[in-house]
N, C-alpha and C positions, 0 to 999 in steps of 0.2 A: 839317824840322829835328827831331832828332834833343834827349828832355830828357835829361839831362845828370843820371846818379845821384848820390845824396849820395857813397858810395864814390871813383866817379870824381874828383870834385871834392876827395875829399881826398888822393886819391893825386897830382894834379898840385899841389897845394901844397906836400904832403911830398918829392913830387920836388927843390923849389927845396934843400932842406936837405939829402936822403940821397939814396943813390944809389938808381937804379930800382926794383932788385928789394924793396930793404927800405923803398922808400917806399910801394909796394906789396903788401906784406904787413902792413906797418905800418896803412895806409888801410883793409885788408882785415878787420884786430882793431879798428881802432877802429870801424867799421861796423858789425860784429857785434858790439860792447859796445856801442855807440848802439843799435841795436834791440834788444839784451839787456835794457837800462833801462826802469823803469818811468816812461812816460809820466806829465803832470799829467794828462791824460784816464784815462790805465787807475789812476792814482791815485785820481781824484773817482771813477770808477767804483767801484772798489774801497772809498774809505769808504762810499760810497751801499751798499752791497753790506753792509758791514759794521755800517753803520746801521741796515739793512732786520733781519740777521740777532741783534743787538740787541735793537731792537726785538720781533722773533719768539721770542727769550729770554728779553724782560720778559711777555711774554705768557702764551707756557709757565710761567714761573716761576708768573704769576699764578693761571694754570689748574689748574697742582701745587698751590700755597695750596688756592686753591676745593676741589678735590679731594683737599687729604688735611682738611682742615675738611667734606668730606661723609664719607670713611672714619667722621672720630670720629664724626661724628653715629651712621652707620651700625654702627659697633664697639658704643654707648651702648645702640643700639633693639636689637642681635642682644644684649648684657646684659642688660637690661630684658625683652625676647623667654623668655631664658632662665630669668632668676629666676620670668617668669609660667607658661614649663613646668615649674618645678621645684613653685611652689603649686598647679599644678592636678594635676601628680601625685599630691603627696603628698595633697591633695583626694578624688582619684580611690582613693590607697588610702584612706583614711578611708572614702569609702562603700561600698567594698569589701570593710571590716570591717564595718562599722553592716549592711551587709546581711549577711553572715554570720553575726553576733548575731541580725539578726531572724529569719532564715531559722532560725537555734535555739530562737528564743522560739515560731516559727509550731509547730515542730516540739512543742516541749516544752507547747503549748497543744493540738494535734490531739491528742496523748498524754493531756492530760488532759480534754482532752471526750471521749474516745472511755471514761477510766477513769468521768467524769461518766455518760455514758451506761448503760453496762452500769450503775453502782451508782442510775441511777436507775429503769432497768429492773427492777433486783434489790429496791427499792423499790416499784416498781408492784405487781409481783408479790405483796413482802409482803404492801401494803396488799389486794391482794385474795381475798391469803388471809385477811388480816384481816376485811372487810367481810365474808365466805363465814362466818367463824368468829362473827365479831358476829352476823351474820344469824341462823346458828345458834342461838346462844347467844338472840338475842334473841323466836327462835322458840318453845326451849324455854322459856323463860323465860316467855314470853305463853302456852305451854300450861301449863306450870305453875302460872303465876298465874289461867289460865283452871279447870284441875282442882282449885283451892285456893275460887275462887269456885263451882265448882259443888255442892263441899261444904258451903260458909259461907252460898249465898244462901239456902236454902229457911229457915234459922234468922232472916235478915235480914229479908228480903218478910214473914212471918209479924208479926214485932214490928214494922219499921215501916210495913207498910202492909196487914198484917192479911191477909195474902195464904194460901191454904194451896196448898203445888204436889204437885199431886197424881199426875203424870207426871215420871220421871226429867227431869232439862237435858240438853240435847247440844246439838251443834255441827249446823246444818240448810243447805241451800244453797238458796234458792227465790228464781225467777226471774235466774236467775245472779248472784245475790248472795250472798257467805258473810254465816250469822248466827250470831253468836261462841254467844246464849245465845236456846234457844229449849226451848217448855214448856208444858205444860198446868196450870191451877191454878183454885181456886173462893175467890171472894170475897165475903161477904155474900149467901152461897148461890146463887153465880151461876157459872157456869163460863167462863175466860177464858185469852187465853193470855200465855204469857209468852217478850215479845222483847228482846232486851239486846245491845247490841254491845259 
C-alpha cells in the first residue's frame, strides 16, 4: 500500500469542485505554497536562531563597551606616556645645556690654571732671583759689616778688655770651619789669640 501525498489528496478533492486539469494544477500551487510556508517548527527554530543571534549581539555589544572603556584607558596611559616623553626631553635638553656650561666652566678653569701656573712659575722664578739677590745682598752686607768690624774692633778689645791686637784680623778656615774673626794680640803682657764669629 501505497502513502498517499499531501498533493494527491488535494487534487482529488479539488477534483469534487473543478474540472481535472485545474483541479490539478490548482492541488499542484497549493502544495508548493504549503511547503513554500513557514512551518511552527522552522518558525521556533528560527526565533531560537534569532534569540541565540541576540543574544551574541548583546555580547558583542558588551565586548565593544569593555573594549572601547580599554581604548580610553589606553588613549589616557599613551597621553600620560607622552606628556612624560615630552618632561624627560625637555630634561634631557636641560642637562645638555648644564653640561655645555660646565664643559665651558672646565674649560674656562683649565685656562686659568694653566694662566695660574705659568704666573706662579713666573713667581718661583722671581722669588729666586730674589733669595740669589737677598743672599747677595746679605753676603755683602755681612762682609761689610764684617770689614767695618775689622776696622772698629782693635779700638773696641783695647777699651774694653784691655786687649792690644798685634796681628792684622782676617777671615781663617781651620779644621773645615769658617772663622769670621781671627788674630794675634797680648794682654797683660801675655800673647793670645783672638777668635770671633
Amino acid at each position: 500500500m501505497q502513502i498517499e501525498s499531501q498533493q494527491e489528496r488535494a487534487q482529488k478533492r479539488l477534483k469534487l469542485y473543478f474540472p481535472p486539469q485545474q483541479a490539478e494544477v490548482l492541488a499542484e500551487v497549493i502544495t508548493d505554497a504549503y511547503n513554500s510556508l513557514v512551518k511552527t517548527s522552522d518558525f521556533n527554530e528560527l526565533k531560537a536562531i534569532v534569540a541565540q543571534l541576540a543574544q551574541a549581539q548583546q555580547r558583542t555589544e558588551q565586548r565593544m563597551e569593555e573594549l572601547a572603556q580599554a581604548q580610553q584607558r589606553t588613549e589616557r596611559r599613551v597621553e600620560e606616556l607622552a606628556e612624560a616623553q615630552k618632561r624627560t626631553e625637555q630634561r634631557v635638553e636641560e642637562l645638555a645645556e648644564a653640561q655645555k656650561q660646565m664643559a665651558e666652566e672646565v674649560r674656562l678653569l683649565a685656562r686659568g690654571l694653566n694662566e695660574t701656573r705659568a704666573e706662579i712659575g713666573g713667581l718661583a722664578r722671581g722669588l729666586n732671583d730674589t733669595r740669589s739677590e737677598v743672599g747677595g745682598l746679605s753676603r755683602s752686607f755681612g762682609y761689610a759689616l764684617e770689614n767695618e768690624a775689622y776696622r772698629m774692633l782693635p779700638a773696641f778689645l783695647a777699651r774694653a778688655h784691655g786687649l792690644e791686637v798685634t796681628e792684622r784680623l782676617v777671615r781663617a778656615e781651620i779644621a773645615g770651619e769658617e772663622i769670621n774673626i781671627f788674630g794675634k794680640g797680648r794682654r797683660a803682657g801675655r800673647d793670645v789669640l783672638i777668635v770671633g764669629e
